[in-house]
Structures are given as structure tokens and as C-alpha cells.
N, C-alpha and C positions, 0 to 999 in steps of 0.2 A: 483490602481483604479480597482473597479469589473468591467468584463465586463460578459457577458452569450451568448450564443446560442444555439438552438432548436436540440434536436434528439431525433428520435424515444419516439417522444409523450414529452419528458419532456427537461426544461429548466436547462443548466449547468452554474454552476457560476465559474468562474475563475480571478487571476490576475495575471498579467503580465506586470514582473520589468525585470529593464535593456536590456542591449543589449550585442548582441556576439552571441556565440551559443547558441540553445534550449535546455536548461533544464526541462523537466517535473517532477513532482509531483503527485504522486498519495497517498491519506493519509489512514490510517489504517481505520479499520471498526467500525462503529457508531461515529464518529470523524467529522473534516473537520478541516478548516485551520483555523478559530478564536478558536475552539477546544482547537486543537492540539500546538497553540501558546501560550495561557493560561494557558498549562502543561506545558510551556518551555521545550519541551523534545528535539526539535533539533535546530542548530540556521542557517540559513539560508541566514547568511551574506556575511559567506567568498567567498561562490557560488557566489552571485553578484560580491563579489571585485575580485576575479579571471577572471570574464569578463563576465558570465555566463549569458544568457537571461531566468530569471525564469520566468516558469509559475507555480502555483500551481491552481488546481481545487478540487472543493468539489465535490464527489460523487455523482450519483444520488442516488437521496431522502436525501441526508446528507446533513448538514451544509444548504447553501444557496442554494444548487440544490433540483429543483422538483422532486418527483416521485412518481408512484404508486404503487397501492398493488399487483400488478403479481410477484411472487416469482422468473419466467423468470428472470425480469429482473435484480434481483441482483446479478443471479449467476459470477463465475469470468469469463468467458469466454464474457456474457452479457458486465460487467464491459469494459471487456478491450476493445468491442467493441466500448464503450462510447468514451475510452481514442484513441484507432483512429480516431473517430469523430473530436477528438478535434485537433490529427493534421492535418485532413485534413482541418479544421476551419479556422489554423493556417500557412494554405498553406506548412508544413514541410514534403516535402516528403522523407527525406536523413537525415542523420546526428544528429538524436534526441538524445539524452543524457536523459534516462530512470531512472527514479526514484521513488521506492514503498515501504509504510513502514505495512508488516503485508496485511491486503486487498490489498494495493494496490501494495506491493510486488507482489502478486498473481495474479492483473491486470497486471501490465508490465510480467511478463512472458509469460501470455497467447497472451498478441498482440505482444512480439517479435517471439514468439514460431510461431502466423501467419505469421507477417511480417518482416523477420528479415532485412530486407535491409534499412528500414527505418531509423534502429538503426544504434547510433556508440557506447554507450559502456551503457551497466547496471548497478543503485547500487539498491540493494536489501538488503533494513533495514527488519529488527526482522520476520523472514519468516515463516507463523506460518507452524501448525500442517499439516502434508500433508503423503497423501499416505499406508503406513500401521499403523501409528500411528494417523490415522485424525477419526476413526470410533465412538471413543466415544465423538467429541467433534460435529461432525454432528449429534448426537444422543442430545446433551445437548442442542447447536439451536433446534430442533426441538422440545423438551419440553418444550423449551422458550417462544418458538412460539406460544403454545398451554394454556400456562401459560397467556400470555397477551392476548389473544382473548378469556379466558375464564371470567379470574380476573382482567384485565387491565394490565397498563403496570408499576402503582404504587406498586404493588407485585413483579413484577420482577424486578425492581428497588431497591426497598431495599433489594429481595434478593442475589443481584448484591453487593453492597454497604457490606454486610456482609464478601465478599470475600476478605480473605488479597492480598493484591497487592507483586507482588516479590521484594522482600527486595532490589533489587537493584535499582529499580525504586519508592523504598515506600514513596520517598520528594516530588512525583509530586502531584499534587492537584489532586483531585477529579474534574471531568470534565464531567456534564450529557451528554448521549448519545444524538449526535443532531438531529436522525429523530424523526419525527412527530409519534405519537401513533400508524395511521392507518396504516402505512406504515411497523413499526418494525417488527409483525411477517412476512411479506414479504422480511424482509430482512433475518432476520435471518434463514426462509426457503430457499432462493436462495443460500444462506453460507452453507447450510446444503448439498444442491446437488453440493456442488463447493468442487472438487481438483485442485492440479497443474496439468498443463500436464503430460504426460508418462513421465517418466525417458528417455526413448530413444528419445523423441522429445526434450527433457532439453537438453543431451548429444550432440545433432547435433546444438546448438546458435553457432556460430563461430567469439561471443561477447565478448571483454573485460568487465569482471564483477566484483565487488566489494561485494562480501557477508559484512555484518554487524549483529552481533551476541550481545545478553546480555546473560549472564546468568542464571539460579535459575529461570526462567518463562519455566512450565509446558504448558503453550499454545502458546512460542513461542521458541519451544523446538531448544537447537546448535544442535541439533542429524538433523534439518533438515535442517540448514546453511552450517552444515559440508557435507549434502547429495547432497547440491548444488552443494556445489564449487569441490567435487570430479566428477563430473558428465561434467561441464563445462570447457571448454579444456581450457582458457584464466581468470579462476577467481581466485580471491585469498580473504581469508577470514581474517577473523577480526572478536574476541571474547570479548567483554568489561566484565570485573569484576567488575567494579565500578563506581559509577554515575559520577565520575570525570573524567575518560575513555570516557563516554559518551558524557559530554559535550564538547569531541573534536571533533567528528563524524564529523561536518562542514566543520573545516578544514582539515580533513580524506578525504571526499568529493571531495572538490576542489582540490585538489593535485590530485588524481584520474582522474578527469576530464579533467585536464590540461598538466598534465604531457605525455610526450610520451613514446608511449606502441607498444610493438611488437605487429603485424596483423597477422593472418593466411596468410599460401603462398596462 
């Protein structure tokens, strides 16, 4: 069942299955959860039968969430502010169990990198480009950007559509971008001024993490999965080769989550 509530100006849609501990979701960028279901790329079950209380939420301006055109606010730090909104919506002040695929990988680091105590442990799916490899791909948002507020967003849609997908992911359907027209160059401007945090603030999470890696995608390079989990003192990674790989992520996930893991002293 959707439910929503209000921040900073715009309306967040979310749902929330089961019971046990909180699990959040945070979805990649220009996606949301009927998106991101429709590609079948992760399956999201075993998480509940392992006990797990899932929430997933769509982004603002994505999917079923409102937003507007201030580039602000889609940066990732903006984001991740969103995604504390929602636990404190949620009343979870402890014990979250963090989850972000690509954007929203980028959202959960930036609000544990704020809050780390809130959390108990990180999985960080397909992490994209970040840091000295992210300068050409904020340079391509922002002629995105400039592309749809000049030409609409019909031209950069098919020029989108022209781009082969990484062979390891090339069975997932074709899924249009779910924000609204007005909104798109706003997003992909606030993407544009978005990195991950410093490496020395990554370094200092004192989080059990799960990195989650594909292959063969240039925009969601292992060189910055593997920059993670070297960085963070409790992570350990995981590289998929093949969509069949892939399709265990789930139950990769829940064992993760469930299983007991050494704490810092």
C-alpha cells in the first residue's frame, strides 16, 4: 500500500511491507519502484521472508514523488536529506538497515556519512561514477540538461535510447525515465554538482557494508565498488559477471542482513 508525506515543499511516496527490522530503499536515478520492478532487475522477496520490514520510496520528483525544478534539490547530499526525512516519518532512529542502487547508493552514504548511528549495516548496489573518474559524466548531465530545455526531452530520449546498454544487463526492458519534463534538467543539474563524500569521511563509517558490483557498465564503473569496500573498514564486495549472478543479489541481501557480523570494539 502507498503511503506519502510532506518535506521541504514536496510530497514523498513510499511502501511499506512486513515486519521486523527496517529495511530502506533507495532506487537509482530517473527510476522509482514500478520502474525499477518492470526491469526486474532485483527481487525483493527474500528481504521480507528473512523477516525484514521493507520500505522502498521513490525519489523526489521520480516515480510517484513530487518535485521541483531547483537543481538544489536533487543533489545527493539534498537526496539523502529526503531519505532522513523519511526515517524520522518513520520514527527509526537506530538500527536502519540502508539500501541504495546507483543514486541511491549515493543517497545512503551521504546520510550515513551524516548520521552514522542511525545505521546498522549498508548494501550499496552498482555505485556509480564518483570522484576522479565522475568529471565527464557531470559534464554529460549537464549538456543533458541543456539539450532538454532547449529541444525538449523527446531528443534526449531517443538520444538515450540509441545508447547500448551493458551486455550484462542488455535482457532488462527498456523503462522510460519516470520524472516529469519540467523537472528533468533539474535533475540531472543537481546529479551534475553531486559526488560521494570525501574518501576520508567513507573511510571513518564504522558500518558493516555489502558493496554489489556488475561488470562491463562504464557509468557504473567496479573501479568505484572496489574504491568502497577498500576504504571501509567492515565491507566486503561482491562482483556479478552475469545476469544470472544477478539475479541472486536478493538472497545475497538477506543473508547479509541477517546473518551475524563482527562490530567494531
Amino acid at each position: 500500500m502507498e503511503s506519502r508525506f510532506r518535506h521541504r515543499g514536496a510530497e514523498l511516496s513510499y511502501e511499506d511491507r512486513g515486519r521486523g527490522p527496517l529495511a530502506v530503499y533507495a532506487h537509482g536515478g530517473f527510476a522509482g519502484r514500478a520502474a525499477e520492478d518492470c526491469m526486474g532487475l532485483f527481487d525483493w522477496e527474500p528481504v521480507l521472508t528473512a523477516g525484514q520490514r521493507l520500505v522502498r520510496y521513490d525519489a523526489r520528483g521520480h516515480g510517484r514523488s513530487t518535485g521541483g525544478p531547483d537543481a538544489a534539490d536533487y543533489t545527493y547530499s539534498a537526496l539523502a536529506d529526503d531519505l532522513l526525512a523519511l526515517l524520522d516519518h518513520l520514527g527509526a532512529d537506530r538500527g536502519v538497515n540502508a539500501m541504495g542502487a546507483s543514486m541511491g547508493c549515493a543517497t545512503v552514504i551521504h546520510a550515513a556519512v551524516r548520521e552514522p548511528e542511525r545505521f546498522s549495516r549498508l548494501v550499496l548496489l552498482i555505485p556509480a561514477m564518483a570522484w576522479t573518474t565522475r568529471t565527464t559524466h557531470a559534464r554529460n548531465n549537464l549538456e543533458s540538461a541543456d539539450m532538454i530545455a532547449r529541444d525538449g526531452a523527446d531528443v534526449w530520449l531517443a538520444a538515450r535510447r540509441q545508447q547500448p546498454s551493458p551486455e550484462i544487463v542488455a535482457d532488462v526492458p527498456y523503462v522510460p525515465p519516470t520524472p516529469a519534463e519540467g523537472v528533468l534538467p533539474a535533475i540531472l543539474r543537481g546529479l551534475a554538482r553531486s559526488d560521494l563524500p570525501p574518501p576520508s569521511a567513507v573511510a571513518g563509517l564504522p558500518l558493516p557494508t555489502l558493496v554489489l558490483a556488475w561488470a562491463g557498465d562504464p557509468g557504473h564503473p567496479v573501479s568505484t565498488a572496489e574504491a568502497l569496500a577498500g576504504l571501509m573498514p567492515y565491507a566486503e564486495l561482491h562482483v556479478s559477471r552475469t545476469r544470472a549472478d544477478i539475479r541472486g543479489w536478493g538472497e545475497r541481501i538477506a543473508s547479509f542482513l541477517t546473518r551475524a557480523l563482527p562490530r567494531p570494539a
